[in-house]
N, C-alpha and C positions, 0 to 999 in steps of 0.2 A: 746739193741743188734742190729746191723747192718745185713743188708742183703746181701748172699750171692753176691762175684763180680766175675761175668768170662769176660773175657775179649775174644771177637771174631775179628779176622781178616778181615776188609771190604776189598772186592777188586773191580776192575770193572765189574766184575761175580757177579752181584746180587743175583743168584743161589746159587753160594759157600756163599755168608753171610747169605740168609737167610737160608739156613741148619745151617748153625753154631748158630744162634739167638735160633733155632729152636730144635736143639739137646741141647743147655743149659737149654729152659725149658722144653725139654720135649714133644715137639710138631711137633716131624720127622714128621709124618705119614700126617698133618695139613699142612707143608712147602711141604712136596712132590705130595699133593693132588693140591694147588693152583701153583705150577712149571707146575704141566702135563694138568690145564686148562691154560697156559699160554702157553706154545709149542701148544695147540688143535690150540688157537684164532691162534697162532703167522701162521698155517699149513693154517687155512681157509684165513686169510687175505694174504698171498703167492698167494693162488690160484686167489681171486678176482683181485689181482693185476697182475697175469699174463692175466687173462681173460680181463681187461679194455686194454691190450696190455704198460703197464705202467712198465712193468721187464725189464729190460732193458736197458734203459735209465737214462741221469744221473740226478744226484741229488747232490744240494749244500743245506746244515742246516748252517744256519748266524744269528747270531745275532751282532744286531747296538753296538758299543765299542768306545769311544771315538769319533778318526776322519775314523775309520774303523773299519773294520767288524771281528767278531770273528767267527772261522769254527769249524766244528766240523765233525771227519772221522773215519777211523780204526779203530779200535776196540770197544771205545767206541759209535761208531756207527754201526756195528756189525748185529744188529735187522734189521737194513732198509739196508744196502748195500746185507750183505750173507744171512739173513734171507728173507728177502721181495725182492728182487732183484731187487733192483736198482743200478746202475752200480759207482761205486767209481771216483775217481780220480787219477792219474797215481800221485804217489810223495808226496801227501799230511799226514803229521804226523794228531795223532790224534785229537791233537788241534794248533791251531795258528791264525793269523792274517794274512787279505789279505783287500787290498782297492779293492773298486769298479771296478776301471781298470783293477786289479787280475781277479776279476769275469767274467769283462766281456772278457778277454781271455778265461779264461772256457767256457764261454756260458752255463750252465747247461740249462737240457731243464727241470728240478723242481728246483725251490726257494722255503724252508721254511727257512723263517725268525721270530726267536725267538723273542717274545715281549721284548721292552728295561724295562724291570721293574725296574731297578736300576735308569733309567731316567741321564745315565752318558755318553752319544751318545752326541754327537754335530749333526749326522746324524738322520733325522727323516723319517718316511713312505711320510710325506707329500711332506719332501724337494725332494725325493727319483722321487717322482711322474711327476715330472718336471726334471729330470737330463738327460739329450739326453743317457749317457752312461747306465744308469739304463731302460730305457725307448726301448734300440738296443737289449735287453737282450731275447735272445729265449723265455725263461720262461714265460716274461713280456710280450710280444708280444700274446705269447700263451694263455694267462689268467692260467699261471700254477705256478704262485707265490702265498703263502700262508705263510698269516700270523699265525701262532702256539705258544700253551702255551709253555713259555721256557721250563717245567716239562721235554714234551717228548724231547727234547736234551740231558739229563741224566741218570744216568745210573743205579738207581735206579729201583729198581721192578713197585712201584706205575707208575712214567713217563714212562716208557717202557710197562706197560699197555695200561695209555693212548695215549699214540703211535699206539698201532696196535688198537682202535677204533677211532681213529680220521682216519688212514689211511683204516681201512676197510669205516667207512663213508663215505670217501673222494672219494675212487675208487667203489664203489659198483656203480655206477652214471657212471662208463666210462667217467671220465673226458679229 
């Protein structure tokens, strides 16, 4: 005999999947418990980060892609721009490409840059360290680029956890 199959609709609302995971076995009450310790952290880490004076300000999430950089914004960025406040970019879809010269028009005053775990970047941290254009970068200048597990990029429960403790760690310090 085979075991029951339902089938739930992911979306980038990790919320709405894990209710549905959660009403197929059974386990509302389980999903709605770790959602409302997950708004507590998402409410404490807001505040630390308005108090390090870090709301605000903008923020670019990149990870290394080939011969450039892959971004990540809108929506599923969501957590860190309208939850945590950090300030967006005028025009940017949720995902796309942009080279370094992109960037450094932005100037963001936060870089987190995702680890290239795919190891499919022609661009490295190393090479990065030496590029005058990477090097003019507010961020870089600032010591306010950080390298981050690709996880918190995604949009996923688990990485959108560790997002708001790597960023409560990060600003608890008033960086």
């Amino acid at each position: 005999m085979l075991a029951k199959t339902v089938t739930v609709n992911a979306t980038l609302n990790w919320q709405e999947t894990i209710r549905g995971v959660a009403a197929a076995i059974g386990e509302e009450a389980k999903a709605e418990e770790y959602i409302q310790q997950f708004q507590k952290k998402q409410s404490e880490v807001a505040a630390t980060m308005e108090k390090s004076g870090a709301k605000g300000k903008t923020a670019l999430f990149i990870m290394p892609w080939k011969k450039s950089f892959t971004y990540w914004s809108g929506s599923r960025m969501a957590l860190y721009y309208e939850k945590l406040g950090f300030k967006p970019f005028e025009g940017m879809s949720n995902v796309g490409e942009i080279t370094l010269e992109g960037i450094g028009k932005l100037d963001p005053e936060y870089i987190f840059v995702g680890k290239d775990y795919t190891n499919s970047s022609e661009i490295t941290l190393q090479d990065l360290e030496t590029n005058p254009v990477w090097n003019s970068l507010a961020a870089v200048k600032n010591k306010k680029m950080f390298v981050v597990d690709t996880e918190i990029l995604g949009p996923l429960a688990m990485g959108q956890f560790k997002g708001l403790t790597y960023m409560q760690q990060l600003f608890a310090g008033s960086r």
